[in-house]
C-alpha positions as a Markdown table, in Angstrom:
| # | Residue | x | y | z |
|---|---|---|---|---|
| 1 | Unk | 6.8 | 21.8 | 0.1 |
| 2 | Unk | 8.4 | 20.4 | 3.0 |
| 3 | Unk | 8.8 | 17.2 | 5.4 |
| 4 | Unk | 6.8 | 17.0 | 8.4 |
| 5 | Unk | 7.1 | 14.5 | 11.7 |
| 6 | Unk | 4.3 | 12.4 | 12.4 |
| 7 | Unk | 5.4 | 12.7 | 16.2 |
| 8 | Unk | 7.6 | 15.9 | 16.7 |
| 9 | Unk | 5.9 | 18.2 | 14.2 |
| 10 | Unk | 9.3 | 19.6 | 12.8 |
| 11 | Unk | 9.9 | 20.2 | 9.9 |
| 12 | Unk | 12.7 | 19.8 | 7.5 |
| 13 | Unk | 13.3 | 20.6 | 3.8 |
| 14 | Unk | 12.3 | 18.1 | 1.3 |
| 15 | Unk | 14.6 | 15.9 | 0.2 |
| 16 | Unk | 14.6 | 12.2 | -1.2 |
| 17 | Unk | 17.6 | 11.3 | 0.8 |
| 18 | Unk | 15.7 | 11.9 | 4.7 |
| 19 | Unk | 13.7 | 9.4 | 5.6 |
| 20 | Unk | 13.2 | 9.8 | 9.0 |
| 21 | Unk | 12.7 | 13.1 | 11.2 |
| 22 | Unk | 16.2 | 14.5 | 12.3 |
| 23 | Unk | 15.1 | 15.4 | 15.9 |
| 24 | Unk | 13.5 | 12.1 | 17.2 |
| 25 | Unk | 13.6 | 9.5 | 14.2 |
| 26 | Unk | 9.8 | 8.7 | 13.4 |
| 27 | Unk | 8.6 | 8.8 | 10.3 |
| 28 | Unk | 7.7 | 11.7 | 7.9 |
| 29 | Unk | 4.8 | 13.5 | 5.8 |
| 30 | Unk | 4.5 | 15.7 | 3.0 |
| 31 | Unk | 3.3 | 19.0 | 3.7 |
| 32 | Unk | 2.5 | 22.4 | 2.0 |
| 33 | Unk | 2.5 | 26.2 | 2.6 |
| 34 | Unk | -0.4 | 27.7 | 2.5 |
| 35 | Unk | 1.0 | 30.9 | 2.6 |
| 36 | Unk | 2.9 | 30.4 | -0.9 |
| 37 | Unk | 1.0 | 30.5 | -4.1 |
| 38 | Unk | 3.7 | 29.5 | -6.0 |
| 39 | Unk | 5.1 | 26.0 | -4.6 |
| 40 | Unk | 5.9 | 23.3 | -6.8 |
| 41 | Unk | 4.1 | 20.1 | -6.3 |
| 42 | Unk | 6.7 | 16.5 | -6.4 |
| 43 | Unk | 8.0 | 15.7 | -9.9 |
| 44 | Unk | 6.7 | 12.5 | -11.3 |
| 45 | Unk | 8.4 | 9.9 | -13.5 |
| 46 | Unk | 5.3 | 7.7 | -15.6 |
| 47 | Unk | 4.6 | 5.1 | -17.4 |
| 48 | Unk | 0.4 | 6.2 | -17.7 |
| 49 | Unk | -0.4 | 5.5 | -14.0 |
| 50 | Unk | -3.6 | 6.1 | -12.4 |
| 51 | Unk | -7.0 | 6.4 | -13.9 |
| 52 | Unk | -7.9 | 2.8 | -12.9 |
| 53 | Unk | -11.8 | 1.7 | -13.5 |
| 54 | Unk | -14.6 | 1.3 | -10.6 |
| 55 | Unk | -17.0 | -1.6 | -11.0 |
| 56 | Unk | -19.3 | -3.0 | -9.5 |
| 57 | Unk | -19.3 | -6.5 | -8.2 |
| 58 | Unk | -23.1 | -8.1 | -8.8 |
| 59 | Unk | -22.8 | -10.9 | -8.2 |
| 60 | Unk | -20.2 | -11.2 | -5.4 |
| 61 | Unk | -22.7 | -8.9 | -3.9 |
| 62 | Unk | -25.7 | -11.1 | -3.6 |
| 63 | Unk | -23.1 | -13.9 | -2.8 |
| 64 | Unk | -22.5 | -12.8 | 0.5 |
| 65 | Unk | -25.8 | -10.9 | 1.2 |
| 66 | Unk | -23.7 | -6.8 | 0.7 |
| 67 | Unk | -26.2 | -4.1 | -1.5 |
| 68 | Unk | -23.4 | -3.3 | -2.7 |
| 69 | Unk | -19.7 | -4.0 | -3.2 |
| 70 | Unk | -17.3 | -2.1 | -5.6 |
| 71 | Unk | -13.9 | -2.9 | -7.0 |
| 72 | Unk | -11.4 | -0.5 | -8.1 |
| 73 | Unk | -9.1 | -2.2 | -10.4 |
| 74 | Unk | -5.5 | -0.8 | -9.2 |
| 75 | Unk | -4.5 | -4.6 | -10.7 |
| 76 | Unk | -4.4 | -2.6 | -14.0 |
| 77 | Unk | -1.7 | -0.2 | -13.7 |
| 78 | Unk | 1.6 | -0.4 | -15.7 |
| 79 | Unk | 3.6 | -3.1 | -13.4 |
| 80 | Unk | 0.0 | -4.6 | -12.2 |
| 81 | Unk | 0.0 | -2.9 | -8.7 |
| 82 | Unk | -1.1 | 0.3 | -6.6 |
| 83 | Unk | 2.2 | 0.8 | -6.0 |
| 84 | Unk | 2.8 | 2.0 | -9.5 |
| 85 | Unk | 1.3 | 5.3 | -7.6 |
| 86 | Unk | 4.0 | 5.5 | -5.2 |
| 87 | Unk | 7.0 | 5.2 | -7.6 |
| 88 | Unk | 6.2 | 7.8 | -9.9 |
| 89 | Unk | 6.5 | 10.2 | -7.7 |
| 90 | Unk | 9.2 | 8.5 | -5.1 |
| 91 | Unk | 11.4 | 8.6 | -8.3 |
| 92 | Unk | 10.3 | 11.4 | -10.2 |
| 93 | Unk | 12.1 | 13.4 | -6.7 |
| 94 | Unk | 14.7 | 10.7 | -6.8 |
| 95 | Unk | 15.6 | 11.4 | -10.4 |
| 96 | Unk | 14.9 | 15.3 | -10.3 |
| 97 | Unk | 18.2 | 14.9 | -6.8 |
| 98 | Unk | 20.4 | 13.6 | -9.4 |
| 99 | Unk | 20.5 | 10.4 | -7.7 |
| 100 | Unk | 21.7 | 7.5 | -10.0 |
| 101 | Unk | 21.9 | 3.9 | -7.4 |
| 102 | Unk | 19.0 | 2.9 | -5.4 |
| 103 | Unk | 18.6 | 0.1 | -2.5 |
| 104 | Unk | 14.4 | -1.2 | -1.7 |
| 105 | Unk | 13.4 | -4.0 | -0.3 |
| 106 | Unk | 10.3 | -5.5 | -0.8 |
| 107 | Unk | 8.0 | -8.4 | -1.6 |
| 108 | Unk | 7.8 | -8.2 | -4.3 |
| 109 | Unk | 5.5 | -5.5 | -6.4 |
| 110 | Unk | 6.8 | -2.4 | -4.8 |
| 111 | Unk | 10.2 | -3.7 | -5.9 |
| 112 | Unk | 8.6 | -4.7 | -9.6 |
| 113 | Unk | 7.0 | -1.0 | -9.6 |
| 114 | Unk | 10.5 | 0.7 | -8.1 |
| 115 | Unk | 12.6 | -1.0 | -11.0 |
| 116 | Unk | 10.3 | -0.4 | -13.5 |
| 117 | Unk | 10.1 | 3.6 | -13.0 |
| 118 | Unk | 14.0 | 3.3 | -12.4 |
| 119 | Unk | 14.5 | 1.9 | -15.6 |
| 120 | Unk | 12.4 | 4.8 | -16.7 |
| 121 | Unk | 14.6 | 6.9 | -15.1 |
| 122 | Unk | 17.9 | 5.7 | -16.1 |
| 123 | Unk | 18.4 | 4.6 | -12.2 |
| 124 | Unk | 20.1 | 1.6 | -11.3 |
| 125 | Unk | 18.8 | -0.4 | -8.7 |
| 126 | Unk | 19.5 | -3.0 | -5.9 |
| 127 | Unk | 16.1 | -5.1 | -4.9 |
| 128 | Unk | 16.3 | -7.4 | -1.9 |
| 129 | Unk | 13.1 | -9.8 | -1.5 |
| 130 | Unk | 12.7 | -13.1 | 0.6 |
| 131 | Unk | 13.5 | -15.8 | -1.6 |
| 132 | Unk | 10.2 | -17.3 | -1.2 |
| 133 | Unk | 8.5 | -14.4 | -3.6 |
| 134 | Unk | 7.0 | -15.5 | -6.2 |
| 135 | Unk | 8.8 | -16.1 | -9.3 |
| 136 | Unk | 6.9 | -14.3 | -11.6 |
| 137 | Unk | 7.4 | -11.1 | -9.1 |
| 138 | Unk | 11.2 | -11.8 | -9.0 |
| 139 | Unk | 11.2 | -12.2 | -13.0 |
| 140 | Unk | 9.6 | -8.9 | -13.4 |
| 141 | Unk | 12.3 | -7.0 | -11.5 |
| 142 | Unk | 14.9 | -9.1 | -13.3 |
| 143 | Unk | 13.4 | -8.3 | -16.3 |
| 144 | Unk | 13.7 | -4.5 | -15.6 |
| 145 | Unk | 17.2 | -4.5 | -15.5 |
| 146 | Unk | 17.4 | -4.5 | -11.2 |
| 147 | Unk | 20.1 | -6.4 | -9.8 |
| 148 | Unk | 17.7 | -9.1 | -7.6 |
| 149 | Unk | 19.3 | -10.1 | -4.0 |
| 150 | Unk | 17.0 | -13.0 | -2.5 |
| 151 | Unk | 16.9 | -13.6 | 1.0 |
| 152 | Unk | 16.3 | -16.7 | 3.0 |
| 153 | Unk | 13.5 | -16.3 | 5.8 |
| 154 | Unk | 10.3 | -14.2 | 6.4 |
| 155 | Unk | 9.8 | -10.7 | 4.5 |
| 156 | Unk | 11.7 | -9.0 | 7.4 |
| 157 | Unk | 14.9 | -9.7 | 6.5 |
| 158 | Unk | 15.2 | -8.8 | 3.3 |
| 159 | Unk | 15.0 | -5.2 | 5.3 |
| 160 | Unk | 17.6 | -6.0 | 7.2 |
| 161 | Unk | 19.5 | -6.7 | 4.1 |
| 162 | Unk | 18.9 | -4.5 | 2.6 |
| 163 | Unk | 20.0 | -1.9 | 5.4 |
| 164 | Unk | 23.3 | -3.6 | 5.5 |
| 165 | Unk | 23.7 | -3.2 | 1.8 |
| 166 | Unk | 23.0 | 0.8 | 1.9 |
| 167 | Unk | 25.7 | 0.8 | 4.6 |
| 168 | Unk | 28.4 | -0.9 | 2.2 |
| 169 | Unk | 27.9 | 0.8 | -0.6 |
| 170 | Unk | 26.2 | 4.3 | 0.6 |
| 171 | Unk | 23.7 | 4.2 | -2.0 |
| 172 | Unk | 20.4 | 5.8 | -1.4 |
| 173 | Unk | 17.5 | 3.9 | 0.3 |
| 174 | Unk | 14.4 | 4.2 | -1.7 |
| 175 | Unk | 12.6 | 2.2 | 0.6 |
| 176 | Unk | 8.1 | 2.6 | -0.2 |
| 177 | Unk | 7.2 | 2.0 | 3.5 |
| 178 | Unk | 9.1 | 4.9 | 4.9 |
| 179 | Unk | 9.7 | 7.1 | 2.1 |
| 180 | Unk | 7.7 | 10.1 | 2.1 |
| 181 | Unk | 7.3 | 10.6 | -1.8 |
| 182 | Unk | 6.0 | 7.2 | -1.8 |
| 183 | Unk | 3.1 | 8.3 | 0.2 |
| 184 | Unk | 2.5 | 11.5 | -1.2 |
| 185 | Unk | 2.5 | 9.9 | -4.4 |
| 186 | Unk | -0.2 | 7.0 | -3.5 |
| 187 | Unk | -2.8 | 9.5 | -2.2 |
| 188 | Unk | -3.8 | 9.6 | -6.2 |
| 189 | Unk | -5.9 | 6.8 | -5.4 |
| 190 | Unk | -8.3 | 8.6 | -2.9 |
| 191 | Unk | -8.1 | 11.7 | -5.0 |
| 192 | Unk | -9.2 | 9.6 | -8.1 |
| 193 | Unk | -11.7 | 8.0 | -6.3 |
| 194 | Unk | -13.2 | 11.0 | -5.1 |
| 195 | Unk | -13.0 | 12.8 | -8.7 |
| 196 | Unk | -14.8 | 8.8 | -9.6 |
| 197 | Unk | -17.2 | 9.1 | -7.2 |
| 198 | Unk | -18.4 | 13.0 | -6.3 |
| 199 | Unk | -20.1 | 12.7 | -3.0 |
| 200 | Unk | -21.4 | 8.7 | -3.7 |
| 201 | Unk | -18.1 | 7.6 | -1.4 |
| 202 | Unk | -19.1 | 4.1 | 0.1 |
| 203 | Unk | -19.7 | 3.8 | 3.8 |
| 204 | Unk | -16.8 | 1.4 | 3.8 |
| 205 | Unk | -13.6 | 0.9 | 2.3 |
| 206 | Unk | -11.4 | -2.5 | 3.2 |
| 207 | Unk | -7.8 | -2.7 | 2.4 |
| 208 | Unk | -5.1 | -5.6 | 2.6 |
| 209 | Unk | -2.6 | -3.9 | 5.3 |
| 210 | Unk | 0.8 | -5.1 | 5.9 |
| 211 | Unk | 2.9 | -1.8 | 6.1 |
| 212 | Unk | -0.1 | 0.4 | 5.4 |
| 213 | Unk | 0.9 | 2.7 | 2.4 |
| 214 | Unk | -2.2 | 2.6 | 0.6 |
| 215 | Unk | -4.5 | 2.9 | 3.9 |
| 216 | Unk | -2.4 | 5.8 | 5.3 |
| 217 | Unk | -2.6 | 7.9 | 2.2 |
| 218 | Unk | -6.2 | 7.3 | 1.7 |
| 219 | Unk | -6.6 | 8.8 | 5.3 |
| 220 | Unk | -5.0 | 11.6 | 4.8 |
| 221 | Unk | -6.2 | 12.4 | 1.4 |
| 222 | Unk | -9.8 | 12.1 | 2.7 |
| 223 | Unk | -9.4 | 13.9 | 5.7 |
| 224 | Unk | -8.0 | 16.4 | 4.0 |
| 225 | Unk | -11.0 | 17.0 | 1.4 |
| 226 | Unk | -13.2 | 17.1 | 4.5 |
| 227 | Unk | -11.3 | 19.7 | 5.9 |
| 228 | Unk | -11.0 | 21.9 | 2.6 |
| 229 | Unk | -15.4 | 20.7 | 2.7 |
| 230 | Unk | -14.8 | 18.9 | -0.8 |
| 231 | Unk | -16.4 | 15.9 | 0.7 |
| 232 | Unk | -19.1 | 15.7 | 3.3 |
| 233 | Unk | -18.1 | 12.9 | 4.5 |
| 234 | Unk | -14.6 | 9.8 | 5.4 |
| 235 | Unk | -15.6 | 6.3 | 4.6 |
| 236 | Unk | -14.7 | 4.2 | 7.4 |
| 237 | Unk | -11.5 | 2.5 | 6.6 |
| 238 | Unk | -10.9 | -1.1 | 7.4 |
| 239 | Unk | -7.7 | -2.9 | 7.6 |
| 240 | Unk | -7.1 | -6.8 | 6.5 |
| 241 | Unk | -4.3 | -9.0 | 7.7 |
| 242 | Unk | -3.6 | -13.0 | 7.2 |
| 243 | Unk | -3.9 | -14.2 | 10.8 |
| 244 | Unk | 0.0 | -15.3 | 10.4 |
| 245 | Unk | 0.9 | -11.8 | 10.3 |
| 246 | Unk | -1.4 | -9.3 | 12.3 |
| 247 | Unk | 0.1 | -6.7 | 14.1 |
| 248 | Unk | -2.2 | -4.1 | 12.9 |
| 249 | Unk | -5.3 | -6.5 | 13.9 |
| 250 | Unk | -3.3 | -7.1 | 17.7 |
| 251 | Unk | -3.0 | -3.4 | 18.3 |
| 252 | Unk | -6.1 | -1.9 | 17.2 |
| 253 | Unk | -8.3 | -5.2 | 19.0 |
| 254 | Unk | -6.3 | -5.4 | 22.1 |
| 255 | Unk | -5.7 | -8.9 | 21.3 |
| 256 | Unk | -2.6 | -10.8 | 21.7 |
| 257 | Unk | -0.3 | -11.6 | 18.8 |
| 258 | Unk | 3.6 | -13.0 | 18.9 |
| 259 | Unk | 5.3 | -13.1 | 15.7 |
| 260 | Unk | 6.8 | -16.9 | 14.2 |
| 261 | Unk | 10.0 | -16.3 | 12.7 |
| 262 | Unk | 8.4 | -19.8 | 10.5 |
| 263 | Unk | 5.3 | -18.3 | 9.9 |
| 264 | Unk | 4.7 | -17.7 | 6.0 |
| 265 | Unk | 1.5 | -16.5 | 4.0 |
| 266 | Unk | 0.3 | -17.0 | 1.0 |
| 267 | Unk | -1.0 | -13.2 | 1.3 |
| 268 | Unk | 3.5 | -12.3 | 0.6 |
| 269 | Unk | 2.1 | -8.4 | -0.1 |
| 270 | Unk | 0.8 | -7.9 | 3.7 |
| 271 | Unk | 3.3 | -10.5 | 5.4 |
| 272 | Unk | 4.9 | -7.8 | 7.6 |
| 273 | Unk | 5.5 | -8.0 | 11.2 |
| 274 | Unk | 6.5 | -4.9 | 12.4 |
| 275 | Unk | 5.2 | -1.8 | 10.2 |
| 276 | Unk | 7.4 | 1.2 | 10.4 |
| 277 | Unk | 4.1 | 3.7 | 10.2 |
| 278 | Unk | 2.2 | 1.9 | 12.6 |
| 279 | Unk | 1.1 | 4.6 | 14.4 |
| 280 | Unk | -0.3 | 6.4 | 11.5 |
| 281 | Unk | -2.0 | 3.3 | 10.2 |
| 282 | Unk | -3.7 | 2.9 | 13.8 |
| 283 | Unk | -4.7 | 6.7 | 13.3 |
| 284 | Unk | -6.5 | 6.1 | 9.9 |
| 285 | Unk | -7.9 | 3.8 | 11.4 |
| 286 | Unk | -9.5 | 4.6 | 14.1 |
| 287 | Unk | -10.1 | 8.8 | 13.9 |
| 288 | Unk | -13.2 | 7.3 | 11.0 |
| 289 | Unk | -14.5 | 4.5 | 13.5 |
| 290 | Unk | -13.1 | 1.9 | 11.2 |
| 291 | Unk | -11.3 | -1.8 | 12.2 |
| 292 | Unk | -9.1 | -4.7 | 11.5 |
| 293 | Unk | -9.6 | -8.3 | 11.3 |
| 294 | Unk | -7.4 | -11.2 | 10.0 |
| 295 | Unk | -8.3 | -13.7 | 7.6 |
| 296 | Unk | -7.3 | -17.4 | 7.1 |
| 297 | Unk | -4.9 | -18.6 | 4.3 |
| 298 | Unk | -7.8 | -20.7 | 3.3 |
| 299 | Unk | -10.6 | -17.9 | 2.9 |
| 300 | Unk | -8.0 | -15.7 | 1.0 |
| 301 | Unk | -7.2 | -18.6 | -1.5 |
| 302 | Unk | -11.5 | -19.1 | -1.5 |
| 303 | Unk | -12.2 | -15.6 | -2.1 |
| 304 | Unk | -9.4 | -14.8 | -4.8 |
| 305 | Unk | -11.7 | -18.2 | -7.0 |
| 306 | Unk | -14.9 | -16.8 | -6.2 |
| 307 | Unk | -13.7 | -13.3 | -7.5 |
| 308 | Unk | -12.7 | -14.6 | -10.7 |
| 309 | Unk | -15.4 | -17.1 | -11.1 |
| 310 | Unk | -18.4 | -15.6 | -10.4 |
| 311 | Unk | -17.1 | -11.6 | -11.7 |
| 312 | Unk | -13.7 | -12.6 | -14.1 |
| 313 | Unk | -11.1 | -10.8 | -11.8 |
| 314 | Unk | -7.7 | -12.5 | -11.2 |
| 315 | Unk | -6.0 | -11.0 | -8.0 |
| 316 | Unk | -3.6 | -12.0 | -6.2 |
| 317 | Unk | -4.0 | -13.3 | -2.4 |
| 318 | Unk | -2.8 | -10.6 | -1.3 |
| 319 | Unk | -5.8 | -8.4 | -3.0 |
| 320 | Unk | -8.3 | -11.4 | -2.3 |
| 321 | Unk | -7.4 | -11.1 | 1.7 |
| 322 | Unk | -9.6 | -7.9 | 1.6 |
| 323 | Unk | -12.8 | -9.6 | 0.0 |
| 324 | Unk | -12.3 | -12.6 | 2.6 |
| 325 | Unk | -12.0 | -9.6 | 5.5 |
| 326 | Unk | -15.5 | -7.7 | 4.2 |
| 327 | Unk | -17.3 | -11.1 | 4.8 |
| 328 | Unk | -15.4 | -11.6 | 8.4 |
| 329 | Unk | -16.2 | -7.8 | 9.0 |
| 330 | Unk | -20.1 | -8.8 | 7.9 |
| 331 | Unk | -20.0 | -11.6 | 10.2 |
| 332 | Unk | -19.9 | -9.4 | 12.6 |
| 333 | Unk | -22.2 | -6.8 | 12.5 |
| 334 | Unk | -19.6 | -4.0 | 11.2 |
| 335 | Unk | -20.7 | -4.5 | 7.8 |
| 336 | Unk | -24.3 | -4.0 | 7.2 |
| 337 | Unk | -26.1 | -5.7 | 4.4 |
| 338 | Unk | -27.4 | -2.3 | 3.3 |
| 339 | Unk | -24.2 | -0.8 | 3.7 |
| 340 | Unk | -21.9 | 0.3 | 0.2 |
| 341 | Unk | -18.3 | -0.9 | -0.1 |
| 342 | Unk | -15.9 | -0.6 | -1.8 |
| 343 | Unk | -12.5 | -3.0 | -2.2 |
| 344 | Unk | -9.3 | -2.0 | -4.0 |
| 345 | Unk | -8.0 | -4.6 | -6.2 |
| 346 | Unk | -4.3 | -3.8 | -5.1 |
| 347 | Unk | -2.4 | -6.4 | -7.3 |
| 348 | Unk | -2.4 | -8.8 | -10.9 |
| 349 | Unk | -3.3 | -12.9 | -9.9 |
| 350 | Unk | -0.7 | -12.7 | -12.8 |
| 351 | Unk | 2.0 | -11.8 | -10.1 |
| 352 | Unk | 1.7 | -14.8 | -7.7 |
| 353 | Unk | -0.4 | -18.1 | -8.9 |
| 354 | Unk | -0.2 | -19.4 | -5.0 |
């Protein structure tokens, strides 16, 4: 096992402490040698991850005139997020270094899911979030034993932050939207779904996008099942962003987009401005023949009460943005009303009652 650039292509041992390629900065992968039989797959940390339910949604179906629409509940695993994926392995490698303090920076559930497998670990932890997060997120870090630094303004600069407080102190930066074993560890989800689903994928899949963990590792997990012919076939992937913050949307549309410092979103889970993978997120994208649209902060508030009401799921906006982008991606003719699709229920309505 080793790191690869996404840009460069060279490699470098794995190791939880580089985060970015040594030759030319850009971000890193996961990669294996073929050539040895014996190489040890990452080390997880759990807390029963994974092996999250597929259902399917009636009666939002025939509400906005889909065949077929399917949920995949990651809202159920242990800290109520996908990113429960991520963590066990980030700090299974984390752990397994001999690493004992740990900086992230997040929103709020990656830094929930981070503590939590910390904890587990017998890591301490440092979590910086914008002081507009959610209480019930910034309980459940508490509440985990991570030391909690809020930050005033937009999602950004609790980064920032949280950069200057790795400088300070030198402890490691576990950050989710660069770290590699946070990506190696979220491709479970495709993997599951294809061990869910055989060779029934769905035409489509639509996922929230701010940073683009989840969509990148879906990517590269199905791509990769192609290649090995495990699957005849890559789902188009489509990535949602609240019009407030859509870089993803700007770039892949040709549109333009300038970031407000005021802006906020009730959507906190996607509110990112400047993604660190966004090449690799445009890739995933695209290579399938998929898109991006934004959503209003009043259809993702409309579309997380029609999920509960009319099928008794409780997602956060953040989650609900998706269902409000499959309707905008109907609208427009990208969607088909024959068409199968399926939606990732990425976090708990528990989490954020915006």
């Amino acid at each position: 096992m080793y790191f690869e650039c996404i840009d460069c292509a060279s490699s470098t041992i794995a190791n939880p402490t580089i985060l970015r390629c040594p030759d030319c900065n850009s971000p890193l992968i996961i990669n294996y040698d073929a050539s040895q039989s014996n190489y040890e797959l990452p080390k997880t940390i759990t807390l029963g991850e994974g092996n999250t339910s597929i259902i399917e949604l009636t009666r939002f179906s025939q509400a906005i005139g889909i065949t077929k629409v399917y949920a995949k509940l990651e809202n159920t695993n242990p800290t109520g997020s996908f990113k429960d994926r991520g963590s066990s392995v980030m700090i299974g490698a984390i752990s397994s270094a001999g690493i004992k303090d740990i900086v992230e920076d997040s929103s709020g559930n990656a830094g929930a899911s981070v503590a939590a497998y910390a904890a587990r670990a017998n890591i301490s932890t440092h979590i910086f979030v914008p002081e507009s997060a959610p209480k019930a997120k910034i309980d459940q870090i508490t509440v985990y034993g991570a030391t909690v630094h809020k930050v005033p303004g937009h999602r950004d600069n609790a980064t920032k932050k949280a950069h200057d407080f790795v400088s300070q102190t030198g402890f490691l930066y576990a950050s989710h939207n660069i770290n590699p074993y946070f990506l190696e560890g979220t491709k479970s989800f495709a993997f599951e779904l294809v061990d869910q689903l055989k060779n029934n994928l769905p035409d489509h899949i639509v996922i929230p996008v701010g940073n683009g963990s989840l969509l990148i590792a879906t990517y590269l997990t199905l791509k990769h099942l192609k290649n090995l012919g495990s699957i005849t076939r890559v789902p188009k992937l489509h990535a949602i962003q609240s019009e407030r913050f859509m870089p993803i949307v700007a770039e892949v549309n040709d549109t333009q987009w300038q970031f407000d410092q005021n802006a906020t979103t009730v959507a906190g889970g996607i509110a990112s401005s400047n993604p660190p993978r966004l090449k690799q997120i445009l890739t995933s994208i695209n290579e399938f023949n998929g898109s991006a649209a934004s959503v209003t902060e009043e259809s993702i508030l409309g579309y997380r009460s029609l999920l509960a009401e009319s099928e008794g799921i409780y997602m956060e906006p953040t989650s609900s943005a998706a269902f409000a982008g499959l309707h905008a991606l109907a609208d427009k003719n990208i969607i088909g009303p024959s068409d199968t699709v399926l939606i990732p229920v990425t976090g708990n309505g528990l989490k954020d009652s915006n």
